[in-house]
C-alpha positions in Angstrom: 0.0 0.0 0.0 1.7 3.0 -1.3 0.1 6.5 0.9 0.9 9.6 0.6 0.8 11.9 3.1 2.9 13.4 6.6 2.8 11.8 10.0 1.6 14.1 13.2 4.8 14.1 13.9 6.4 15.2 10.8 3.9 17.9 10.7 4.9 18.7 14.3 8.1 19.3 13.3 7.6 21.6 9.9 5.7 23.9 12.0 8.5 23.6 15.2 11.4 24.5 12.4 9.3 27.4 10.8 8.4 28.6 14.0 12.5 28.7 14.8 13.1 30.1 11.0 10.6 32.8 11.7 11.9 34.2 15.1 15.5 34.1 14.4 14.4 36.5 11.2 11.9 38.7 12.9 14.9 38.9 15.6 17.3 40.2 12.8 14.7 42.6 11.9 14.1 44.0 14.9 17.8 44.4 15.5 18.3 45.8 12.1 15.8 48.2 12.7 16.8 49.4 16.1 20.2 50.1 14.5 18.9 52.5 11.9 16.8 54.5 14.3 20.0 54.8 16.6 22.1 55.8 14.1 18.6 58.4 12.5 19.4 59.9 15.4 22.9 60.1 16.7 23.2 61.8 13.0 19.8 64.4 13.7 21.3 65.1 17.2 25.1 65.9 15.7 23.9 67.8 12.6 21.3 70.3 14.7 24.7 70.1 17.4 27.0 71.4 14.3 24.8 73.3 13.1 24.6 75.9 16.6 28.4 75.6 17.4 29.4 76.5 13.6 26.8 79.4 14.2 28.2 80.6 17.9 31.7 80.2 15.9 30.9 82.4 13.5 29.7 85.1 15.6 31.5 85.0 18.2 34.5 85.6 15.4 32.9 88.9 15.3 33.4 90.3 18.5 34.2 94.0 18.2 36.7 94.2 20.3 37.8 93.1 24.2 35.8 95.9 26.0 32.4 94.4 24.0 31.8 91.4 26.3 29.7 91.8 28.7 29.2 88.4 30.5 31.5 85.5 30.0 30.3 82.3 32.1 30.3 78.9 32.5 26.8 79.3 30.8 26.2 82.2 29.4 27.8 84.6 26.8 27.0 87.9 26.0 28.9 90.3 23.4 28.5 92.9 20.5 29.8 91.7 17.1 31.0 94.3 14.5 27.8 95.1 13.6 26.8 96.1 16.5 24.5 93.8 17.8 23.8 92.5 21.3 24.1 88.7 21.4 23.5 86.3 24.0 24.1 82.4 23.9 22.9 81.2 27.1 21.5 77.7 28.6 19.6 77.6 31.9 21.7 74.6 33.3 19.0 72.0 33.0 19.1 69.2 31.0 16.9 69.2 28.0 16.1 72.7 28.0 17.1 74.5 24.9 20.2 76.4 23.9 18.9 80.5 23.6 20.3 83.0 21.4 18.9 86.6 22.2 19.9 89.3 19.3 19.1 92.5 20.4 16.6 91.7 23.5 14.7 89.1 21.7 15.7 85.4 22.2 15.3 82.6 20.0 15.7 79.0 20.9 18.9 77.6 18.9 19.1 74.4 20.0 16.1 71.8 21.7 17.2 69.4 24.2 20.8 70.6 25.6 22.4 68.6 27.9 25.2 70.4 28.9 27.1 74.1 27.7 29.9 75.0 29.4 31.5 77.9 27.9 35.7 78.0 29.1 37.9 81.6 28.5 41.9 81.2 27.7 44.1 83.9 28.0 46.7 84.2 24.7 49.2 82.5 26.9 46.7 79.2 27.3 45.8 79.7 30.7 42.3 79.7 32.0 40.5 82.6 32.7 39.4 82.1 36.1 36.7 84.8 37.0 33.9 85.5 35.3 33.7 88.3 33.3 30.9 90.8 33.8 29.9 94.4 33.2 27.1 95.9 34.2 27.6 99.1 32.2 26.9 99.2 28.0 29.3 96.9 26.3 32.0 98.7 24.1 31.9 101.8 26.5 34.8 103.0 28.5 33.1 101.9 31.6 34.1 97.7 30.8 37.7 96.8 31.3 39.1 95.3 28.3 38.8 91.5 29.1 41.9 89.6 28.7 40.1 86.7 27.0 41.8 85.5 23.7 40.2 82.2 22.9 36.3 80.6 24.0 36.3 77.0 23.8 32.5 75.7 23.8 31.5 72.5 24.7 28.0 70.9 23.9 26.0 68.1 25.0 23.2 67.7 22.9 20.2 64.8 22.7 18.3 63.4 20.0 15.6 60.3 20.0 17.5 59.4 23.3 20.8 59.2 21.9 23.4 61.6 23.0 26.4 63.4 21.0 29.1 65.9 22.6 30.5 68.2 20.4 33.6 71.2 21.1 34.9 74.0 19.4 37.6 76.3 20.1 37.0 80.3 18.6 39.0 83.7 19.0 36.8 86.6 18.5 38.8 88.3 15.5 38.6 92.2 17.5 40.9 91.3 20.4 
């Protein structure tokens, strides 16, 4: 008698061995998939990053000259460029609060989720500037002491779909 046909027990183990097939694929896919969104947004989180430092670089090239800064913090940095506008970069300390750039009294977020700013001040001779510097009079007037800043290095946490880039950038303001 010639049947055809599968046992229980071969049919048993066609579905067992698919079943393995299946999950070691959808495992790939998951994993593959994981890996794209990490890396969508290690790249979203560095090019909005680049994108602020290149801009704080490029203004903070501009700085008239050293009597124009008025505050030089850890956090906060507040100048007039050669045009003479009033610009402040400034972050609150918190993280994932945004990076603020005011231009003449009106501030803009520049940057969403901030981790960390810290803002550090070298003299020409590569020593750290230890003090704040701060005037409460109008920058560029008589009444601020020329700072003896030279170079701003800026350092900047930023976030991005959880994933987190760090990003520096060394500037000296052109006036001084």
């Amino acid at each position: 008698m010639n049947q055809k046909g599968v046992t229980l027990i071969e049919l048993m183990l066609s579905i067992v061995l698919i079943g393995i097939i299946a999950y070691v694929m959808s495992d790939a896919f998951v994993y593959s998939s994981r890996s794209v969104l990490t890396a969508n947004s290690v790249r979203d989180a560095t090019q909005t990053g680049r994108l602020a430092i290149d801009r704080m670089v490029r203004e903070i090239r501009n700085v008239q000259n050293n009597r124009c800064v008025q505050t030089a913090t850890g956090q906060t940095f507040r100048f007039v460029d050669g045009d003479n506008n009033n610009i402040t970069y400034s972050w609150n300390g918190v993280a994932g609060q945004p990076l603020t750039r005011t231009l003449n009294g009106t501030p803009n977020t520049m940057l969403d989720q901030v981790n960390n700013l810290v803002f550090t001040y070298y003299r020409n001779d590569a020593t750290a500037v230890g003090a704040p510097v701060t005037c409460a009079a109008t920058p560029c007037s008589p009444a601020c002491a020329p700072t003896d800043l030279w170079s701003v290095n800026i350092d900047l946490t930023t976030q991005s779909g959880g994933q987190t880039v760090q990003l520096r950038s060394q500037v000296h303001p052109g006036g001084f």
